[in-house]
ROMIPA-740987 format. One record per residue (C-alpha): x, y, z; chain; residue in three letters. Coordinates in steps of 0.05 Angstrom, whole numbers, plus 5000, padded with zeros to 4 digits. Last residue first. Layout:
ROMIPA-740987
<pt xx="X" yy="Y" zz="Z" drenmar="A" milo="ALA"/>
...
end
This chain:
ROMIPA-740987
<pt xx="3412" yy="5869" zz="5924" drenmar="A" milo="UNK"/>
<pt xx="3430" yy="5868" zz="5855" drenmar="A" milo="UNK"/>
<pt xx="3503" yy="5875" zz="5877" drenmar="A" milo="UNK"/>
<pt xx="3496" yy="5806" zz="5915" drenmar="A" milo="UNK"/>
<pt xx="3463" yy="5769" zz="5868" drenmar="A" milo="UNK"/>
<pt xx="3510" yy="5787" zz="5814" drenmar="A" milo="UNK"/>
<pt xx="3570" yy="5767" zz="5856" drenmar="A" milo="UNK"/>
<pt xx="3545" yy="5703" zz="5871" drenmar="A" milo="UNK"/>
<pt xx="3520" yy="5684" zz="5804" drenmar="A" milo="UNK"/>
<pt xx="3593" yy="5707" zz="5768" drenmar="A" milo="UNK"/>
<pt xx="3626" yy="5673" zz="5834" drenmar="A" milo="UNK"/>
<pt xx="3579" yy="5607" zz="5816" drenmar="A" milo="UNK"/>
<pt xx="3599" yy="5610" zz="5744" drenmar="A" milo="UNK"/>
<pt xx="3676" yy="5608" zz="5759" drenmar="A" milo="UNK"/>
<pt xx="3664" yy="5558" zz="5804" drenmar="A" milo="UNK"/>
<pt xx="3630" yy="5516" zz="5748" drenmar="A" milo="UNK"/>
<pt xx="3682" yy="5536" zz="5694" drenmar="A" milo="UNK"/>
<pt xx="3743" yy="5513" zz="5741" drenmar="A" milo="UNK"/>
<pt xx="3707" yy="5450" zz="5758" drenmar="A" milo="UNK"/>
<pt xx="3694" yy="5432" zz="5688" drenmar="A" milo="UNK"/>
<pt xx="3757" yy="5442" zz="5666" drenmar="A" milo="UNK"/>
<pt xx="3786" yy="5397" zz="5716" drenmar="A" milo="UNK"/>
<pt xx="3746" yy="5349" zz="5693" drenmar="A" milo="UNK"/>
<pt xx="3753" yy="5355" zz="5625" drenmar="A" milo="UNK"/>
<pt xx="3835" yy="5351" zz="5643" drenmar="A" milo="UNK"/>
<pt xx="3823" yy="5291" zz="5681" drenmar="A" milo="UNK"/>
<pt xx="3785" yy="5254" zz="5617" drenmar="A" milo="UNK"/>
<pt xx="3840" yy="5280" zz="5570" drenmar="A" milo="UNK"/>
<pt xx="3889" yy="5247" zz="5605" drenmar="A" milo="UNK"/>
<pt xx="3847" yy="5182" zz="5616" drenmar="A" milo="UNK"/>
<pt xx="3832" yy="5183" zz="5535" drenmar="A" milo="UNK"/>
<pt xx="3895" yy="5193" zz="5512" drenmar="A" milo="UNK"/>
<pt xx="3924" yy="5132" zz="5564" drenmar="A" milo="UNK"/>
<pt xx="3864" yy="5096" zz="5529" drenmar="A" milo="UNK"/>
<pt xx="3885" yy="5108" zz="5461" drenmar="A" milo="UNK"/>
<pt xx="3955" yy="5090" zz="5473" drenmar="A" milo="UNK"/>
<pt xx="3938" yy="5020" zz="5502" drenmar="A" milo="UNK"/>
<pt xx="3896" yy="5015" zz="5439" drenmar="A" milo="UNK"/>
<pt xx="3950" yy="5035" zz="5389" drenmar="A" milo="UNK"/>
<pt xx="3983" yy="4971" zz="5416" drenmar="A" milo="UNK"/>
<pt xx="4067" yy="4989" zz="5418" drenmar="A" milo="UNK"/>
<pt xx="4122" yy="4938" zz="5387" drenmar="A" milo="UNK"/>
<pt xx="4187" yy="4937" zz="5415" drenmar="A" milo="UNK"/>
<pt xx="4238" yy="4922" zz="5355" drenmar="A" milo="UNK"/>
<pt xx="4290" yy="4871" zz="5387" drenmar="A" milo="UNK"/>
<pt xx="4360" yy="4897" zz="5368" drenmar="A" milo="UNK"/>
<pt xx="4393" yy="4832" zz="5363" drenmar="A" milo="UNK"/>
<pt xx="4444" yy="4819" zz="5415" drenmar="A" milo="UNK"/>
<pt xx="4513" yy="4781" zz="5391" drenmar="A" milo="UNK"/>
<pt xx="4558" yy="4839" zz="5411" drenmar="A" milo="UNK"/>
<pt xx="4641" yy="4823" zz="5411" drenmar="A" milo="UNK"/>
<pt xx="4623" yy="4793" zz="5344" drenmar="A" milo="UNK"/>
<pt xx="4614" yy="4717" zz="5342" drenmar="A" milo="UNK"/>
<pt xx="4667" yy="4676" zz="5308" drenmar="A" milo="UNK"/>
<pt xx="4648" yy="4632" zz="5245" drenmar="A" milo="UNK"/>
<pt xx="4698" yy="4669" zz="5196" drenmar="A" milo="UNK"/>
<pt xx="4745" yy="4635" zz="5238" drenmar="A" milo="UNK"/>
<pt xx="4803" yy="4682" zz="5253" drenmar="A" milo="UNK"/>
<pt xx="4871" yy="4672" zz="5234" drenmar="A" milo="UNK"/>
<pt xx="4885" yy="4708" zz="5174" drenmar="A" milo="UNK"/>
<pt xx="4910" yy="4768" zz="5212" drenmar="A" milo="UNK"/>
<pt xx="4924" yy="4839" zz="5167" drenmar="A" milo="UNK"/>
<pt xx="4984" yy="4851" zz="5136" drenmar="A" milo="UNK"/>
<pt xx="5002" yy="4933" zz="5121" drenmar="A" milo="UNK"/>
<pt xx="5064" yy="4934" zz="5077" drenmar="A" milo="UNK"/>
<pt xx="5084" yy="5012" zz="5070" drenmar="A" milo="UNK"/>
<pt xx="5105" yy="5044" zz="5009" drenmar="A" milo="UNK"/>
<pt xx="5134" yy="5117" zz="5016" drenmar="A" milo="UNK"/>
<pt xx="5120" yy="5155" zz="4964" drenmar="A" milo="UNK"/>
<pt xx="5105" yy="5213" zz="5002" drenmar="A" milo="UNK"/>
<pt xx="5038" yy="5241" zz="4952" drenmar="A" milo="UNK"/>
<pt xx="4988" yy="5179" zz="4973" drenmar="A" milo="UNK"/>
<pt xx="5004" yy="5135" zz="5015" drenmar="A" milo="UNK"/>
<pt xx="5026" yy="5066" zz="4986" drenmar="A" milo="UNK"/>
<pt xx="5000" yy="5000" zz="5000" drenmar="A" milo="UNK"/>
end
């Protein structure tokens, strides 16, 4: 092998060795994890469940103090 522009040839020898049949240093498949669209729906759902709720409340006391304070000042 020579590199390029010195001239200088250099004899690079790699092992012959090895089995061909060795394992690599990592013999673990990636294992794809697979995710059910249901599970996700219902997760979806429960969040958006408590956030209706909590929407709810805040509109209903909201309403109440509108009620409460227009009772009061029509009195």
């Amino acid at each position: 092998m020579e590199i390029k522009g010195t001239g200088i040839a250099k004899n690079i020898n790699t092992p012959d060795d090895m089995n061909k049949t060795e394992k690599p240093l990592r013999d673990e498949k990636f294992k794809i994890n697979r995710v059910d669209i249901n599970i996700l729906k219902s997760k979806l759902q429960e969040s958006e469940a408590k956030e209706f709720k909590k929407n709810i409340l805040f509109l209903s006391i909201l309403v109440l103090g509108l009620a409460s304070m227009g009772i009061y000042f029509s009195l």
